[in-house]
N, C-alpha and C positions, 0 to 999 in steps of 0.2 A: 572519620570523614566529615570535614565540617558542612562541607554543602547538602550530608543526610540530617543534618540537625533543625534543628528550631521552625518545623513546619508549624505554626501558631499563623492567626488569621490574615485576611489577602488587606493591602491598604491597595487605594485604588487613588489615582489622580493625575491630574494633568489634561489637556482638549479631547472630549472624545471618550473618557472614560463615563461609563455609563453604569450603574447599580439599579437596577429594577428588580426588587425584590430581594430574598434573603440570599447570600454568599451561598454559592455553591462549594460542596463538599468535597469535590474533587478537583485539583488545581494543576492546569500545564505547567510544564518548567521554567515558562517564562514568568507564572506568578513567581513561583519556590524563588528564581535566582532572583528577581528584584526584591520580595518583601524579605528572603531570609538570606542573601548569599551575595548580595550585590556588591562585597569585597572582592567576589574575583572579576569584577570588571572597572572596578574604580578604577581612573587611570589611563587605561588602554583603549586602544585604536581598535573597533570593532568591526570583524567583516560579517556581515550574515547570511546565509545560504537559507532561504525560505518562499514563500510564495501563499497563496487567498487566503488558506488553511492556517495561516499561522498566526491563532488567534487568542486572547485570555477568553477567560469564563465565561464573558457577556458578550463577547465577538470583536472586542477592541484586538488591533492589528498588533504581534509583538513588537514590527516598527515602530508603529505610534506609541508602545510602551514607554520602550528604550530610552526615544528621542524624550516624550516628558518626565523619564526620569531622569535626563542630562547626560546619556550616552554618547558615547564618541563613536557615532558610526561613522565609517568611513565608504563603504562601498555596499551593496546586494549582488546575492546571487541568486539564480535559480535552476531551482531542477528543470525534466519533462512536463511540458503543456506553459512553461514558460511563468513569470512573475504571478500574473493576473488567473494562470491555473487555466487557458481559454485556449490554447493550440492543441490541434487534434494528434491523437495518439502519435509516435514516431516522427510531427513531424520540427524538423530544425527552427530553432527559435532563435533570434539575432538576439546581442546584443542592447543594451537602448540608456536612455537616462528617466527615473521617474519624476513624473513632474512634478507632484507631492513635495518629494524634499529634496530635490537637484542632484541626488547621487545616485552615481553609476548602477545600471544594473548588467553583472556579468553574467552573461548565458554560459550553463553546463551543459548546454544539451542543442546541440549546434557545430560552429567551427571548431571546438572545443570539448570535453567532458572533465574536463581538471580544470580550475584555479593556475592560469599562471603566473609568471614571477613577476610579470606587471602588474598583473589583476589583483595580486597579495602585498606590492608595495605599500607600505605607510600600513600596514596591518599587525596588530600586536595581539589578536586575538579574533581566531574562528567561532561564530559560534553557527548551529544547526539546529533550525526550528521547522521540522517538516513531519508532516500527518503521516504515517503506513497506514498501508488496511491490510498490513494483517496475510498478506498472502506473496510468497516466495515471486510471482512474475514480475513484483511492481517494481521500479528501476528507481527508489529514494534510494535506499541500502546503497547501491550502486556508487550512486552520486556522494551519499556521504562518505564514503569510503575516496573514492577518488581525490576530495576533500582534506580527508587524513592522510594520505600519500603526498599531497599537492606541501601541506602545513608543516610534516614531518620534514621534507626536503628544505625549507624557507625556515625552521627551528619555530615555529609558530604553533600552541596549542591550540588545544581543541575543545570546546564545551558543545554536547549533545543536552538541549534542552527537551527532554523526554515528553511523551503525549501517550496516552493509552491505546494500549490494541484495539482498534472497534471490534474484534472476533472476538475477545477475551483470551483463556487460555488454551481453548481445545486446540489439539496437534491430530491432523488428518493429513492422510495425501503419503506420498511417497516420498523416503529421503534423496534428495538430489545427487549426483554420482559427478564430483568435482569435475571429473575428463569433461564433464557438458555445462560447466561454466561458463553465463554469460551474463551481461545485463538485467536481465528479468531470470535470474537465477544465480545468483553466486555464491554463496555459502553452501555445507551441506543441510542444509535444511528443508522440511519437509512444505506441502505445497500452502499447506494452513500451518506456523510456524511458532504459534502461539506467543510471540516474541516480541519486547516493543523494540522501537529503532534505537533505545538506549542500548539495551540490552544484544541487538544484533551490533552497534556499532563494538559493544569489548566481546562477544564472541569475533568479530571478524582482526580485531587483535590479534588475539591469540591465532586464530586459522591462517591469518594472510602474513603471519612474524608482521604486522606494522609499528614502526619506532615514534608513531605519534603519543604526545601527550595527551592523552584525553581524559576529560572529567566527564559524567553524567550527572547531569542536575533533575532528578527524581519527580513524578510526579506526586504529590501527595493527596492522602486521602481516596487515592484508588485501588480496588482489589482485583487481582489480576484476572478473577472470575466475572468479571462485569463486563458485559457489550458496550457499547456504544449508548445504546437508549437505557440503560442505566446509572450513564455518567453525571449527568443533570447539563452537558456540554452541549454547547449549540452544535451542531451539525453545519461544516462547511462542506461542500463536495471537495476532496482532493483531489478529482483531475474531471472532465468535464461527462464522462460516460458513467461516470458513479454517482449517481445523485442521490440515494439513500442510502440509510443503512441497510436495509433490504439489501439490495443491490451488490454492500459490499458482502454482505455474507453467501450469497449467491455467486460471487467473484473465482474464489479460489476451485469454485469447479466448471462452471459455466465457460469461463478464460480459454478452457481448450478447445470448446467451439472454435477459435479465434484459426487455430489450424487447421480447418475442414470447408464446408465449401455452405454450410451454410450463417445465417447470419447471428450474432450477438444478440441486436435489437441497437444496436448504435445507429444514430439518427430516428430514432422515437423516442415515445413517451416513457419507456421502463429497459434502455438498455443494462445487459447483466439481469432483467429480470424474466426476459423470454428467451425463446432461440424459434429460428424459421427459416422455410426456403421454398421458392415456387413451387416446387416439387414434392416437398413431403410430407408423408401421407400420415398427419400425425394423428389421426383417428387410430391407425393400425400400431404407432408407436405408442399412443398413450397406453391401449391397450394392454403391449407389453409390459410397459414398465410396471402396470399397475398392477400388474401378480405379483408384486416382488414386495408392493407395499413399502416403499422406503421410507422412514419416522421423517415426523416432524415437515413434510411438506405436504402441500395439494399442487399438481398439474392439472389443468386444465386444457385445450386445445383453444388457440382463438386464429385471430390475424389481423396481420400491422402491416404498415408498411412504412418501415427504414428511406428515412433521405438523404440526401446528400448537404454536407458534405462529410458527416457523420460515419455513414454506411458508405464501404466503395465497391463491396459486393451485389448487392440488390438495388440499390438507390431508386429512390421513386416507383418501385415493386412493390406491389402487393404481395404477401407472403403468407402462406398457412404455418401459424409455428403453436408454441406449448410454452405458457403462461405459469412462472411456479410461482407460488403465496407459500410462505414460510406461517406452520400451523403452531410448532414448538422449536425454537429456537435451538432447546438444550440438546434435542435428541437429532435434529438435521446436522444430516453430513453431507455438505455438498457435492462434494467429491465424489462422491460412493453414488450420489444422485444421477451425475453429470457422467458416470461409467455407466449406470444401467441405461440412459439414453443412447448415450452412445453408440454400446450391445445392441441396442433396440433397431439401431438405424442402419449400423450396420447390416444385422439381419438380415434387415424388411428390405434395404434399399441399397446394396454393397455398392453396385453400379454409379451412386450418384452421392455417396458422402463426403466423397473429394477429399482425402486427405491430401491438406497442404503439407508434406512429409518436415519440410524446412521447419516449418512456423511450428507445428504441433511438440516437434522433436526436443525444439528450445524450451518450452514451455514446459512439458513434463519429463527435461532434464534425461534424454535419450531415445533413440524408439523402440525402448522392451514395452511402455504401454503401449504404444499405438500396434506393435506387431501382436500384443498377447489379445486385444479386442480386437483386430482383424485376422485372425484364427480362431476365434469365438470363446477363447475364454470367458469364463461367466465373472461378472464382477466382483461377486462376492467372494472368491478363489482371490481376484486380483489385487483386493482390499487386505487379503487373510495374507498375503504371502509381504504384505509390507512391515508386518506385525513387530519382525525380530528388528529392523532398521530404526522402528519406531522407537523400540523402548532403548534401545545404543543411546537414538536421539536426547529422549529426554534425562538419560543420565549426564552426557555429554553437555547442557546445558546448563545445568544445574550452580554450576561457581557462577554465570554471569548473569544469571538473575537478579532482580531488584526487587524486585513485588512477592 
């Protein structure tokens, strides 16, 4: 495979390219295909599907790569939250033209979720430079894939320029149950997926039979054991409620709040890093959970108040909610965290946890969780019985690994 070869050092240049201090060790796909692989774009008419996050090592835009290495781009596109990464969760992002460098930018997430046969004219090559964090809800996967349906159709390949998991490798969470396929879940993969978007785009080959070409252009210098804050990578937010890595690691359990009636912490200072609601009593929730002692966090009890246009549950409410600080990275399981709260609320507050049944159900891909925490299963029973899915799981991924 020649595009896994010749990772030797990043050359940097062109407006905007920036070196402030020594090369970092770990390099996105957009360095690998330009300094070692830029044969598979000599030539061709480039479309690209990417948006804030899509950056080199120093934060220079892969746009701005491309264009001063003499790319032929021809068009943008972009996922959810739109080009600039700034539209609020779910909602439709038009169309527009950048004013940067006069080309088109096509929205996937909008009139549209695919690439059409307009929007792919004059295009001799896809490629996909977008951030995952790492957790089964988030809808790039989605978009890339629609991508590879859109390309396969038009005879048009495909280049996935690879970025690292922020979670690293760890696999938590329940395997998905394909009948509850959707946008924020489509593969069977579990809710922490351990997986980069290279690596889910040829698992999703194989699973969805898609007849697209696709190449993955590797990251180099990354171990698939490494977060985020050990990549030496600047930190872009991927979409506007994730503002840290915190955050994103707090994601894949936290996210289920999204289906109950209290709030995230969207429109504050640390959404994805609390949960709260008028109403509850998290004196009496801390309490619980804290017999259960789950690793690697601290809960605390504080209160915020979520604004608008962020929060459309609480907006300009004050809120008692439960503040989590990640203590050990290796040993927090969010998931496992975000059930015993759960439990907890359920308990103490059945009457007012509101399961959104809709929204919860999508998220954790049916509702055997939501029924088995609302008949009081204990979490750790709930965690135990995903055990045997799990290990299916990691054998089942094992050919489309890179790292």
């Amino acid at each position: 495979m020649h595009w896994l070869l010749g990772l030797a050092g990043l050359l940097c240049w062109g407006p905007g390219c920036r070196t402030p201090g020594p090369v970092p060790v770990v390099r996105p796909g957009i360095e690998v295909l330009l300094s070692d692989s830029a044969a598979l774009i000599r030539g061709r008419r480039l479309g690209l599907v990417t948006n804030q996050a899509g950056v080199d090592a120093h934060g220079v835009s892969s746009v701005e790569r491309l264009r001063a290495a003499g790319a032929q781009l021809v068009a943008l596109f972009s996922p959810e939250h739109g080009y600039r990464g700034a539209a609020d969760p779910g909602a439709a992002v038009a169309s527009s033209i950048d004013s940067a460098t006069g080309l088109p930018i096509y929205s996937l997430y909008g009139q549209t979720s695919a690439p059409t046969e307009q929007m792919l004219s004059g295009i001799d090559l896809m490629l996909v430079d977008l951030q995952d964090v790492g957790a089964r809800y988030f809808t790039y996967l989605a978009t890339t894939v629609e991508v590879m349906r859109a390309a396969a159709r038009a005879g048009i390949p495909v280049i996935v320029l690879d970025r690292p998991n922020p979670l690293g490798d760890a696999v938590q969470g329940n395997v998905l149950d394909t009948a509850f396929s959707s946008s924020v879940g489509l593969l069977a993969v579990p809710m922490r997926h351990g997986m980069t978007l290279g690596e889910l785009s040829r698992l999703a080959v194989a699973d969805l039979g898609l007849t697209t070409r696709l190449t993955v252009v590797p990251v180099s210098g990354w171990r698939r054991s490494q977060r985020w804050v050990e990549t030496g990578l600047p930190f872009v937010p991927p979409s506007p409620n994730l503002k840290s890595p915190a955050a994103l690691l707090h994601y894949p359990g936290l996210c289920l709040f999204e289906g109950t009636d209290l709030s995230v912490g969207r429109g504050s200072d640390a959404p994805f890093e609390q949960i709260g609601a008028p109403w509850l009593d998290s004196k009496a929730v801390l309490q619980a959970v804290q017999e259960f002692n789950p690793p690697g966090v601290k809960i605390r009890a504080t209160t915020f108040t979520p604004h608008a246009p962020g929060d459309a549950k609480f907006a300009d409410v004050p809120v008692a909610g439960l503040r989590l600080t990640i203590t050990d990275a290796g040993r927090y399981d969010p998931i496992y965290t975000a059930l015993l709260l759960l439990a907890a609320i359920q308990r103490l507050q059945p009457d007012r946890i509101g399961w959104r049944q809709a929204a919860f159900d999508r998220l954790a891909g049916g509702p055997a969780l939501r029924e088995a925490i609302a008949a009081g299963q204990p979490a750790a029973a709930i965690v135990l019985g995903w055990q045997a899915d799990l290990a299916k799981y990691q054998l089942r991924r094992k050919p489309y690994l890179l790292y």
